[in-house]
C-alpha beads as a LAMMPS data file, in Angstrom:
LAMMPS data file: protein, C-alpha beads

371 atoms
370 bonds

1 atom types
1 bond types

-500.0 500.0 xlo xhi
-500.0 500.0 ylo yhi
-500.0 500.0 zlo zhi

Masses

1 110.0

Atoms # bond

1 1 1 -1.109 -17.189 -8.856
2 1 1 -0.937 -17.534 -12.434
3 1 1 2.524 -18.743 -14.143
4 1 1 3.598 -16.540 -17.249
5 1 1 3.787 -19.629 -19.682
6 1 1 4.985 -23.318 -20.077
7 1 1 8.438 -24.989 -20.961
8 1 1 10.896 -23.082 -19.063
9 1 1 8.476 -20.377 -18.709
10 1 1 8.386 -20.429 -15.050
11 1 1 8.684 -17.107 -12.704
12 1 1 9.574 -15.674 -9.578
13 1 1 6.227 -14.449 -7.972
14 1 1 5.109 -15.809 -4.979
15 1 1 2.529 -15.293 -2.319
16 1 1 1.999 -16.704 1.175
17 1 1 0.255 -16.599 4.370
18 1 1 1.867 -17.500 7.792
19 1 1 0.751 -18.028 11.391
20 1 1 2.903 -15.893 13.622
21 1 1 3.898 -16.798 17.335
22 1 1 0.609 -16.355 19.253
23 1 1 -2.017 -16.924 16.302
24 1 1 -4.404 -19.669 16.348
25 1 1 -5.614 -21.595 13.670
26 1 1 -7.734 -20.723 11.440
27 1 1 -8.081 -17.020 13.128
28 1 1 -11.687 -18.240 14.275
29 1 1 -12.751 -15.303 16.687
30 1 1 -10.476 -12.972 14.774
31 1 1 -7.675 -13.845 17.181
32 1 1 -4.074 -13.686 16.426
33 1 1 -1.569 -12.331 13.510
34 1 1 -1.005 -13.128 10.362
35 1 1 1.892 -12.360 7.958
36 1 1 0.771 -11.829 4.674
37 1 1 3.873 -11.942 1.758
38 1 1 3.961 -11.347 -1.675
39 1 1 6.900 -10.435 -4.113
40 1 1 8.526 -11.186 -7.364
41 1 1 11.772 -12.244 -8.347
42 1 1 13.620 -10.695 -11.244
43 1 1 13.355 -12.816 -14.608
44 1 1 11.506 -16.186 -15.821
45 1 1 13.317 -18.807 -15.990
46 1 1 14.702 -21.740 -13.739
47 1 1 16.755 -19.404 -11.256
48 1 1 14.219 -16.993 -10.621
49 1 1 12.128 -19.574 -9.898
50 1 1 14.981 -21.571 -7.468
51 1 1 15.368 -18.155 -5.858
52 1 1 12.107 -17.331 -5.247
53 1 1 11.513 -20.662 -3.252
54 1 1 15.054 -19.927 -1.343
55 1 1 13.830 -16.463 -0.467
56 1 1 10.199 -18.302 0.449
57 1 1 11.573 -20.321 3.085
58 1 1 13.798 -17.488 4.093
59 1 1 10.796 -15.272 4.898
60 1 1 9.069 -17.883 6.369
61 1 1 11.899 -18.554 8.781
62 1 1 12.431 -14.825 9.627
63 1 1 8.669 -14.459 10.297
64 1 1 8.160 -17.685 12.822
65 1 1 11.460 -16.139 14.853
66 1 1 8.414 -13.217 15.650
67 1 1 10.892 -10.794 14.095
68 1 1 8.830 -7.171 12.791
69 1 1 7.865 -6.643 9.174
70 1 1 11.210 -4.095 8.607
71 1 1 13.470 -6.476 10.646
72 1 1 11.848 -9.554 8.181
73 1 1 12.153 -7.613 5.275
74 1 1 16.447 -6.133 5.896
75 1 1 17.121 -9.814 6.945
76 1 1 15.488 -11.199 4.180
77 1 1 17.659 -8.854 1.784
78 1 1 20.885 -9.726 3.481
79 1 1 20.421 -13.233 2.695
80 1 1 19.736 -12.443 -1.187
81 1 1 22.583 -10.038 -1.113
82 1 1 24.628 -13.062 0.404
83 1 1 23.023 -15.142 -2.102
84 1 1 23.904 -12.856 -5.468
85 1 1 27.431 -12.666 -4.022
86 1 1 28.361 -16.292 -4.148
87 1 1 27.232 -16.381 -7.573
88 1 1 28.893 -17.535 -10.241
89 1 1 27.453 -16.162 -13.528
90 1 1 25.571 -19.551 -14.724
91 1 1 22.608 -21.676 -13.154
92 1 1 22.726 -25.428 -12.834
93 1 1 22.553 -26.820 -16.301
94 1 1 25.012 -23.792 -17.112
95 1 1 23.024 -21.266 -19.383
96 1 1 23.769 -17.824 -18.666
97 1 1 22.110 -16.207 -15.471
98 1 1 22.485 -12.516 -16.179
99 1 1 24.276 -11.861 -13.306
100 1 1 22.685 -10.953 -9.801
101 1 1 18.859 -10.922 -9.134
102 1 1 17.052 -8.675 -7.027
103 1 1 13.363 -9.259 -5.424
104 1 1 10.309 -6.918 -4.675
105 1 1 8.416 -7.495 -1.800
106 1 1 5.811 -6.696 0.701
107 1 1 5.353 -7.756 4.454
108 1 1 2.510 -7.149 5.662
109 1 1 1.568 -8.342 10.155
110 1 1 -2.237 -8.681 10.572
111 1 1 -3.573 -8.528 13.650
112 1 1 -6.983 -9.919 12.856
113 1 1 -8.572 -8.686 15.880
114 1 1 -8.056 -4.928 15.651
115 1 1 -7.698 -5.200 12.096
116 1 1 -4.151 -3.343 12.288
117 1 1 -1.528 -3.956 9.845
118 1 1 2.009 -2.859 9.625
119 1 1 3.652 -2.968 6.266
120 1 1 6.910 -3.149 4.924
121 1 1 7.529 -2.713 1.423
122 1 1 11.222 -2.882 -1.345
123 1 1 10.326 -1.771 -4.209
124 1 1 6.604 -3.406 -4.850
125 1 1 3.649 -1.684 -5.380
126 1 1 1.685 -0.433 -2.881
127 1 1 -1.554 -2.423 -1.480
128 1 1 -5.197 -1.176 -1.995
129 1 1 -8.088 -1.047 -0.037
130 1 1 -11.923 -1.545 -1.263
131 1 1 -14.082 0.830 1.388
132 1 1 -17.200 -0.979 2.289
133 1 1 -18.946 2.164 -0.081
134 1 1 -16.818 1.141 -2.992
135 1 1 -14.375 3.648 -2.857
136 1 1 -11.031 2.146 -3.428
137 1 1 -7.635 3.689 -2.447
138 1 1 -4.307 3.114 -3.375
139 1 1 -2.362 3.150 -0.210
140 1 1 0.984 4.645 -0.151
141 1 1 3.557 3.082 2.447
142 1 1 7.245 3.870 2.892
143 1 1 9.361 1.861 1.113
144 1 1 13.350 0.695 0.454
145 1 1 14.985 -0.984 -2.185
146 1 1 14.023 -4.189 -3.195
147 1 1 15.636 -6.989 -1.771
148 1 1 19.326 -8.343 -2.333
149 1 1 20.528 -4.368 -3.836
150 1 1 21.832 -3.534 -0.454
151 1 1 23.319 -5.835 2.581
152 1 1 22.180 -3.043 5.322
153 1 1 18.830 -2.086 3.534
154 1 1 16.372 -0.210 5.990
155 1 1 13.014 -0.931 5.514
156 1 1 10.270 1.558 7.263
157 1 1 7.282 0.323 8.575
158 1 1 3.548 1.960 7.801
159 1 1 0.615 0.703 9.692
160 1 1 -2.825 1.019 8.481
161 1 1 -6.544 -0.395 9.967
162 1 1 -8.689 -2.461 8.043
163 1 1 -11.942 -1.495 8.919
164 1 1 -15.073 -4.315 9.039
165 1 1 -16.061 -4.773 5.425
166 1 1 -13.178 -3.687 3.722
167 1 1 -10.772 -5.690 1.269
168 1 1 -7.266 -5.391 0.711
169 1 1 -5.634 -6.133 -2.319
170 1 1 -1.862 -6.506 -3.135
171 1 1 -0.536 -8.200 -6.140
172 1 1 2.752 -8.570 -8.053
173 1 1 3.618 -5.740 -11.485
174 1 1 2.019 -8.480 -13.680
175 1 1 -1.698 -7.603 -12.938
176 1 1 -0.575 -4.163 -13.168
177 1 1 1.220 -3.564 -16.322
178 1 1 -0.008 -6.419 -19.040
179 1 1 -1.349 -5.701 -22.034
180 1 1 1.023 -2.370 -23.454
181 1 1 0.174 -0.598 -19.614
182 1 1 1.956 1.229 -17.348
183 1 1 1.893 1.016 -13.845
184 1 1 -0.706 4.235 -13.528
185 1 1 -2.967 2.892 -16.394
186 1 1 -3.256 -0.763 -15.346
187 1 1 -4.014 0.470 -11.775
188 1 1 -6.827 2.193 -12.918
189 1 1 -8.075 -0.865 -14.372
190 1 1 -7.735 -2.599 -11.653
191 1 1 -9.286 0.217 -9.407
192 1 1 -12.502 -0.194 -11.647
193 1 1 -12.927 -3.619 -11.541
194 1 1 -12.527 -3.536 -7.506
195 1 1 -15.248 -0.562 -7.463
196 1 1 -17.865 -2.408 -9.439
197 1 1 -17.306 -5.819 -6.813
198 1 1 -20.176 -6.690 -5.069
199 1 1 -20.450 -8.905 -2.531
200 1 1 -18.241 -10.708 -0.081
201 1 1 -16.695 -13.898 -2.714
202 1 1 -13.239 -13.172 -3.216
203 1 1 -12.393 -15.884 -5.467
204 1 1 -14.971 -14.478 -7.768
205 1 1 -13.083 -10.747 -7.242
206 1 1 -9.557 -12.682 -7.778
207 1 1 -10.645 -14.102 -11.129
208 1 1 -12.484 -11.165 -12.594
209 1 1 -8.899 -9.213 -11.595
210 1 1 -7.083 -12.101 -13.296
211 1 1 -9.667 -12.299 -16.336
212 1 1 -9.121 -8.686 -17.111
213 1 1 -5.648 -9.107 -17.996
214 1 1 -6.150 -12.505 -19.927
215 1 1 -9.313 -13.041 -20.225
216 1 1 -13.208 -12.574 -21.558
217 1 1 -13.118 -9.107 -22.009
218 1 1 -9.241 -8.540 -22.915
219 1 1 -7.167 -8.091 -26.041
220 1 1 -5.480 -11.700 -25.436
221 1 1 -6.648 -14.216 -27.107
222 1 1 -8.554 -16.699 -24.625
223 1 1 -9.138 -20.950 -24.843
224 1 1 -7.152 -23.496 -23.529
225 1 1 -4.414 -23.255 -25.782
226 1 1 -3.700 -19.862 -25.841
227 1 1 -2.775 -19.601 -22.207
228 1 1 0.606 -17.108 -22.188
229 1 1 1.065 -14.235 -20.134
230 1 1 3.571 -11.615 -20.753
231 1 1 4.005 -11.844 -17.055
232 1 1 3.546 -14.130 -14.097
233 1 1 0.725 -12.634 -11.952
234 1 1 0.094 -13.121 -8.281
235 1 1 -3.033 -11.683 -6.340
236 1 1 -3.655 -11.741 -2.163
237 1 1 -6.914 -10.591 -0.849
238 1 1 -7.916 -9.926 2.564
239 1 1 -11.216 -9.016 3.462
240 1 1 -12.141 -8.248 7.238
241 1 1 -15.445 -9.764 7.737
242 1 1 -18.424 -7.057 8.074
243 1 1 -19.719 -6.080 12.227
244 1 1 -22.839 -7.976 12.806
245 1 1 -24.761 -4.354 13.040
246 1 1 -25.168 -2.350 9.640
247 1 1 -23.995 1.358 10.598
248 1 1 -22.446 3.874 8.071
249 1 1 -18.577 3.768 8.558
250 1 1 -16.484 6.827 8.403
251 1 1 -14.499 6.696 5.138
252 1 1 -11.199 7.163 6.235
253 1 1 -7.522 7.330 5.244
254 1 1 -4.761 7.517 6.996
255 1 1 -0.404 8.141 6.241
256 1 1 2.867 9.879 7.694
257 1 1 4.524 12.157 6.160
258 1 1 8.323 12.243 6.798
259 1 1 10.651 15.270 6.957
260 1 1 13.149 13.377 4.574
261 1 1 10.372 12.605 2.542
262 1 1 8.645 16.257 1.320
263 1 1 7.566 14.609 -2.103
264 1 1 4.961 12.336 -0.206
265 1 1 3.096 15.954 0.203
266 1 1 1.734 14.953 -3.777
267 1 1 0.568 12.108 -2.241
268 1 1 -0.729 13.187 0.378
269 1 1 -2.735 15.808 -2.080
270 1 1 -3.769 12.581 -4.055
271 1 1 -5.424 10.512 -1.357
272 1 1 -7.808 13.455 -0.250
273 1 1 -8.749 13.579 -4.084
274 1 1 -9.327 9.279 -4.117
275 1 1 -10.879 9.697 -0.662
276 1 1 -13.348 12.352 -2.438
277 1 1 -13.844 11.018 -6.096
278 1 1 -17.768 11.661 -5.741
279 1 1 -17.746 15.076 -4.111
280 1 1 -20.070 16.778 -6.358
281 1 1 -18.293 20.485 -5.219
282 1 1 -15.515 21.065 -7.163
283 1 1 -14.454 24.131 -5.379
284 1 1 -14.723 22.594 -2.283
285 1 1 -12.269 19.674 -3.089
286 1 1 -9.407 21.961 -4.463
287 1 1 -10.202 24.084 -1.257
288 1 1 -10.039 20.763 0.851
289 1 1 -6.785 19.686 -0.871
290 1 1 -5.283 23.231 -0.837
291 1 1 -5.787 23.289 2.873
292 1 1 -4.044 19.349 3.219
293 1 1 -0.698 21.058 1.060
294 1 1 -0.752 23.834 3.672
295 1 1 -1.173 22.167 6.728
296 1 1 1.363 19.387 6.362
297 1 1 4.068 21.480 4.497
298 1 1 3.824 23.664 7.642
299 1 1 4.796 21.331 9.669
300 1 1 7.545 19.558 7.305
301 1 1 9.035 23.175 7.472
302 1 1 8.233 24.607 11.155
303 1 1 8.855 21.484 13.331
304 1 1 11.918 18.441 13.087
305 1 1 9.351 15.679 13.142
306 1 1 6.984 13.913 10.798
307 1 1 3.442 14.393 9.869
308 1 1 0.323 12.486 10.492
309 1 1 -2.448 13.364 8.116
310 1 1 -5.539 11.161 9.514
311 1 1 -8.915 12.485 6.998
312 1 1 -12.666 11.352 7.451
313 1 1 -15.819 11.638 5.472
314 1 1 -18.999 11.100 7.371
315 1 1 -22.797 11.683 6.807
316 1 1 -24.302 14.020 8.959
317 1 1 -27.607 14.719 9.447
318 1 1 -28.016 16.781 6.738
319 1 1 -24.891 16.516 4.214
320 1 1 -21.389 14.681 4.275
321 1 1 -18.700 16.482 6.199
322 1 1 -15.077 15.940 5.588
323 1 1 -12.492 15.919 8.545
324 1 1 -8.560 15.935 8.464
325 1 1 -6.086 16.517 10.768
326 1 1 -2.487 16.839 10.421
327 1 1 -0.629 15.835 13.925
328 1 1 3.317 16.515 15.162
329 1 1 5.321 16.179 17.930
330 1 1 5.891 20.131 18.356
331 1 1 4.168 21.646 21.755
332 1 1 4.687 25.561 19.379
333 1 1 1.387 26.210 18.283
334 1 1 0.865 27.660 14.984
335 1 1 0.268 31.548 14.887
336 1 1 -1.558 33.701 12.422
337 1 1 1.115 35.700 10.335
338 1 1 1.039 39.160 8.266
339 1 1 2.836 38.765 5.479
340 1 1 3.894 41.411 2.604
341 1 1 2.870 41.377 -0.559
342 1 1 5.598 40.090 -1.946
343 1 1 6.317 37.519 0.640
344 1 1 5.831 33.276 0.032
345 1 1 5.184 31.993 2.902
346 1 1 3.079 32.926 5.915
347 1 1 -0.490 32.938 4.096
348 1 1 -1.716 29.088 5.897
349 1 1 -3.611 30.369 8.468
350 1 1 -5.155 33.312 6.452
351 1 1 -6.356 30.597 3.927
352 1 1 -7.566 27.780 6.823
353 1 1 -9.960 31.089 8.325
354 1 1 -11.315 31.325 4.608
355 1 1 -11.969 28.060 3.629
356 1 1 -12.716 25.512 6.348
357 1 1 -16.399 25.394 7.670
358 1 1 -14.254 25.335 10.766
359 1 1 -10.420 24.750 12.118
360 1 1 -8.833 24.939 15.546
361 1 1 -5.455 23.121 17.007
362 1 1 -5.636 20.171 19.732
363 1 1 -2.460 20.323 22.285
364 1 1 -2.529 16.333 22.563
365 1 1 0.038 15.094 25.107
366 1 1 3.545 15.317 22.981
367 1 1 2.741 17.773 20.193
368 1 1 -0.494 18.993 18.513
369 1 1 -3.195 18.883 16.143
370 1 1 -4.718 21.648 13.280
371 1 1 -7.926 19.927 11.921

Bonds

1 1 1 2
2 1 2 3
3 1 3 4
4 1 4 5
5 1 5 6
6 1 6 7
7 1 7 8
8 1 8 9
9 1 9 10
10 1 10 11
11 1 11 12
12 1 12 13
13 1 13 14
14 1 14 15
15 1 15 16
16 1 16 17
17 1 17 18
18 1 18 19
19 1 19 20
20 1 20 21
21 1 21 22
22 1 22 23
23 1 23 24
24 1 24 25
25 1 25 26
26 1 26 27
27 1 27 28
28 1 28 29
29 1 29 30
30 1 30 31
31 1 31 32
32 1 32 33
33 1 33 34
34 1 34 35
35 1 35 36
36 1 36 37
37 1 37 38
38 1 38 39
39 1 39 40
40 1 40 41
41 1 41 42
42 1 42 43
43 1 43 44
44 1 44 45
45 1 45 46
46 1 46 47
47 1 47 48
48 1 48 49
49 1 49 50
50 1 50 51
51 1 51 52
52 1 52 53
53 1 53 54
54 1 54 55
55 1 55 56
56 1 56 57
57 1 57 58
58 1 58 59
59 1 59 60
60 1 60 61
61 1 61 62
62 1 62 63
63 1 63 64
64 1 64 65
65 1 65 66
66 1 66 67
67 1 67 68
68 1 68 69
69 1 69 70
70 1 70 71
71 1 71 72
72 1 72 73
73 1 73 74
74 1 74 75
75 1 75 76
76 1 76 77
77 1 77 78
78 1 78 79
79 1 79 80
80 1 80 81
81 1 81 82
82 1 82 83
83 1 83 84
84 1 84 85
85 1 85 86
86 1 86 87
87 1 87 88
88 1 88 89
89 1 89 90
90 1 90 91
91 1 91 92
92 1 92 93
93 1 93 94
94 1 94 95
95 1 95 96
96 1 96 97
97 1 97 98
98 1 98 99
99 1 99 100
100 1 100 101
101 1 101 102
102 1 102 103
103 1 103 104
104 1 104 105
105 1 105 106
106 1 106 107
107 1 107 108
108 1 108 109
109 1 109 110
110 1 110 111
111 1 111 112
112 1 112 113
113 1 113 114
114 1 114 115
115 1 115 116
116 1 116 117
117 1 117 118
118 1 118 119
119 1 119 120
120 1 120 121
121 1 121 122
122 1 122 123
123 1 123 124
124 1 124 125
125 1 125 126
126 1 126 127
127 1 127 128
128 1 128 129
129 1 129 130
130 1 130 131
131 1 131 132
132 1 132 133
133 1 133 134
134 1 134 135
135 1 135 136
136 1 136 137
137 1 137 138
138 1 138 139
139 1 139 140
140 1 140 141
141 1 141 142
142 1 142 143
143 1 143 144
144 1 144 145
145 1 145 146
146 1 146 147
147 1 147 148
148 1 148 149
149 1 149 150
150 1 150 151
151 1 151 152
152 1 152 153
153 1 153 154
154 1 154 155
155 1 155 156
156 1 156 157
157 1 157 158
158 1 158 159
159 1 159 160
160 1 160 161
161 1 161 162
162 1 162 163
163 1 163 164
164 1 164 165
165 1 165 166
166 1 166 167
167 1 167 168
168 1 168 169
169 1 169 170
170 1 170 171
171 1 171 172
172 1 172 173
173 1 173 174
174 1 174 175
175 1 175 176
176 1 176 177
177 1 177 178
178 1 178 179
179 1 179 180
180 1 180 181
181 1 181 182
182 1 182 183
183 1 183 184
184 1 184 185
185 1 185 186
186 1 186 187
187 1 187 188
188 1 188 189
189 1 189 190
190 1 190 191
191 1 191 192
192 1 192 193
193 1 193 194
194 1 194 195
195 1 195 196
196 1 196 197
197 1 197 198
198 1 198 199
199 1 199 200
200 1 200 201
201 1 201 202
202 1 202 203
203 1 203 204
204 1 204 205
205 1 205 206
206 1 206 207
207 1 207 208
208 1 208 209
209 1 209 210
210 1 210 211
211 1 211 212
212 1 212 213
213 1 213 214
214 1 214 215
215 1 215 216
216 1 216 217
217 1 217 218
218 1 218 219
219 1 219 220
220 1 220 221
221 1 221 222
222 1 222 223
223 1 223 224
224 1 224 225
225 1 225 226
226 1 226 227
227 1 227 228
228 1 228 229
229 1 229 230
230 1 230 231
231 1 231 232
232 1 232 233
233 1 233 234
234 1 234 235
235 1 235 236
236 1 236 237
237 1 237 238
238 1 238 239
239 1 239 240
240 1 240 241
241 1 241 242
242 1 242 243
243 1 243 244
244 1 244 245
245 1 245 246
246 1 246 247
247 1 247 248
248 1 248 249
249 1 249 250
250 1 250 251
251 1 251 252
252 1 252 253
253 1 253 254
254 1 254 255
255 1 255 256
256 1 256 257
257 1 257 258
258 1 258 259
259 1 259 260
260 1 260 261
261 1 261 262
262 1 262 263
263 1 263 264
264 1 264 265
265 1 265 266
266 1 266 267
267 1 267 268
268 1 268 269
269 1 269 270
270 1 270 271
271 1 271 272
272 1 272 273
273 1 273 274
274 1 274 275
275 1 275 276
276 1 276 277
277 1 277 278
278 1 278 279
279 1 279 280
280 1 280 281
281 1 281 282
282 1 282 283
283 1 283 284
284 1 284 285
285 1 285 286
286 1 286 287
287 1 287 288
288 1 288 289
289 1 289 290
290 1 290 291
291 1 291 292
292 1 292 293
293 1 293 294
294 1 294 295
295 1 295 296
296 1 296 297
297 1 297 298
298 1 298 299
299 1 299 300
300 1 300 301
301 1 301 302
302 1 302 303
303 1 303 304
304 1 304 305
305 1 305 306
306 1 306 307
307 1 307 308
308 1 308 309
309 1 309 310
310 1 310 311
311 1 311 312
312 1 312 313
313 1 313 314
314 1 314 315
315 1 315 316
316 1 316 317
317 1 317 318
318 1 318 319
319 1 319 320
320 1 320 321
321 1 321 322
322 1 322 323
323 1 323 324
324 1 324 325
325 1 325 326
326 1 326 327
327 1 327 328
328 1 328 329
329 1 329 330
330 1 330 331
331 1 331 332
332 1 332 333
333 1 333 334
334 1 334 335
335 1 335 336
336 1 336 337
337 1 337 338
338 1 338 339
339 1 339 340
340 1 340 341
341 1 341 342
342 1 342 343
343 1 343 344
344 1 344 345
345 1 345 346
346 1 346 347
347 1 347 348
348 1 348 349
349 1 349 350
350 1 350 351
351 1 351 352
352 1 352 353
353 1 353 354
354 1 354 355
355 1 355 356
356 1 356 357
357 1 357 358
358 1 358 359
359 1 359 360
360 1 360 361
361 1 361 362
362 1 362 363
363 1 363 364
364 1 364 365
365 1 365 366
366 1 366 367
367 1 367 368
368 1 368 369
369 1 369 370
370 1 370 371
C-alpha cells in the first residue's frame, strides 16, 4: 500500500488477509481458507480514511461469522448505507464532508488446497491472473454496486481455480489509472509488466507494479522528496506455489454467462482473444472467437439458464489445440437448421461443421455440452 501524499493527504484504500473458521495458520500444507479484501473508499482526506478503517473491521467481523463472499459483501454495504445515513454533512473538526461516501470492493474465499476462489466484487476492478506461460488475463466476475449506494445490494458470486504456478493480482483504480490513463490503458501497462515477471518473488513483482506508476522508468519525478501520488495505490498478490513435478499445464479460462447479462458475450469474445494472444493463425482465432459468439448466444436465446464457457489450450504432440465448451442446464439438444436467405438466425451449426477441427454435444446429467 502506498498513501497518495502527506499532511492530510491520507486515503481510503485498504487491503487485508483473514483466516476464516477452519484455516490454520500459516496455510502450511495448503490447508484451509483465506479471505482476501481489497477496496477503496471515496476521497482523501480524514473521513475516507476513518471510514475505511470502520468498514475494515466491519469486513473483518462479517468474514470470522463464516458468512459467503456475497453475504460479506451486501452486509458490509448495509452497514455503510447505515453509516452515510446518520451523517451529518461535516467530519470531526467540522470541514465539509461532501456528503455520503461510497466504497469499492472485492471479496475474494481461498481455499488454498484446491486453489478455488469465489469472488465478490461492487464496483472494483476485476482481478488478474499471471499463467505459469506468462499469459496474463483479466478476469471478468459479476459484480454490484459499490458499497453503501444501496441498503439491499445483491452481490453475485464468480468462482475461479488458481492453478499451481499462477499469480493473482488485484489492486485498487490507483495502479490503474495514474499518470493521464484510463482504466483500459493503465491495464495494459500493468498486463506488460506482469508478462515480463520472472520468477516466484512477489515483493520484487509488487514494486516493479508500484515503480511503474511512480517510479524509475515513469513520467513522475522520483527521490525522496518528491513522493506524491495522484492516487493512493494498493496491490494483493497471491501466488499458488508450483507442483513439485514440471508438466505443461493446460492454459485455461473459465466464466458464466448470465441470461440478464447478454453484454458479457463481448467478454466472453475477449478472453478467447487474451487466452490466444500468440496464436500465430489469424484466421483461426476470428474462426475460434466466431464460434464462442455463436455457441453461447445460442444458448442465452434457446434455453432460460446461464452459460458456462470453460476454454483450454494444450500442446499436443504435434501442434497446440484449443478446446471450449459452452455448458446449460437444457436436456433439448441443439439441431442443425435450414435457414433462407434472408433469414438471421439459424446459421450456428452450419458454421461449427465448417470451422471446428471437430464439435459434438455432451448430455451431462442436468443439461448439456457443444464443445
Amino acid at each position: 500500500y502506498v498513501p497518495t501524499g502527506g499532511g492530510l493527504q491520507v486515503g481510503g484504500d485498504w487491503y487485508d488477509m483473514i483466516r476464516l473458521p477452519g484455516g490454520t495458520e500459516g496455510g502450511t500444507g495448503g490447508a484451509g481458507r483465506i479471505a482476501l479484501v481489497i477496496g477503496d473508499v471515496q476521497g482523501h482526506d480524514v473521513r475516507a480514511a476513518a471510514l475505511m478503517g470502520q468498514l475494515r473491521i466491519a469486513l473483518r467481523a462479517y468474514a470470522s461469522e463464516g458468512h459467503r463472499p456475497d453475504a460479506v459483501l451486501s452486509r458490509a454495504s448495509r452497514f455503510l448505507y447505515g453509516v452515510n445515513d446518520g451523517y451529518d454533512g461535516a467530519d470531526g473538526a467540522g470541514a465539509p464532508g461532501g456528503g455520503p461516501r461510497f466504497a469499492t470492493c472485492l471479496y475474494l474465499e481461498v481455499d488454498l488446497e484446491t486453489g478455488t476462489v469465489d469472488i465478490a466484487r461492487a464496483g472494483h476492478p476485476d482481478p488478474a491472473v499471471r499463467m505459469v506461460d506468462g499469459t496474463v488475463l483479466l478476469r471478468p466476475t459479476a459484480g454490484g454496486l459499490p458499497l453503501g449506494i444501496d441498503a439491499d445490494a445483491d452481490y453475485p458470486t464468480t468462482r475461479l481455480t488458481l492453478d499451481p504456478g499462477e499469480t493473482l493480482m488485484i489492486c485498487t483504480d490507483g495502479l490503474l489509472e495514474t499518470g493521464g490513463h484510463d482504466l483500459d490503458s493503465g491495464w495494459e501497462r500493468v498486463k506488460r509488466l506482469l508478462e515480463k515477471h520472472r520468477g516466484d518473488d512477489l515483493e520484487e513483482l509488487a514494486d516493479s507494479l508500484v515503480e511503474a506508476v511512480h517510479g524509475p522508468g515513469s513520467h513522475h519525478t522520483t527521490g525522496p522528496l518528491a513522493d506524491r501520488r495522484e492516487d493512493d495505490i494498493a496491490v494483493l498478490l497471491l501466488s499458488r506455489l508450483p507442483a513439485t513435478t514440471v508438466r505443461q499445464t493446460p492454459r485455461r479460462t473459465l466464466m458464466t454467462i448470465a441470461q440478464a447479462e447478454p453484454e458479457r458475450i463481448a467478454e466472453a469474445r475477449e478472453q478467447v482473444r487474451q487466452l490466444l494472444h500468440d496464436w500465430t493463425d489469424e484466421d483461426q482465432l476470428d474462426a475460434a472467437v466466431l464460434m464462442v459468439s455463436e455457441m453461447v448466444t445460442n444458448v442465452l436465446v434457446h434455453t432460460d439458464g446461464d452459460a458456462l464457457l470453460t476454454a483450454e489450450v494444450a500442446c499436443g504432440e504435434k501442434a497446440r489445440l484449443l478446446r471450449v465448451e459452452v455448458s446449460d442446464a437444457s436436456d433439448e439438444l441443439p439441431h442443425k437448421r435450414h435457414p433462407g436467405e434472408m433469414a438471421s438466425s439459424g446459421r450456428g451449426l452450419v458454421l461449427m461443421e465448417m470451422l471446428a477441427d471437430a464439435w459434438g454435444v455432451a448430455p451431462r446429467g442436468e443439461g448439456k455440452t457443444i464443445w
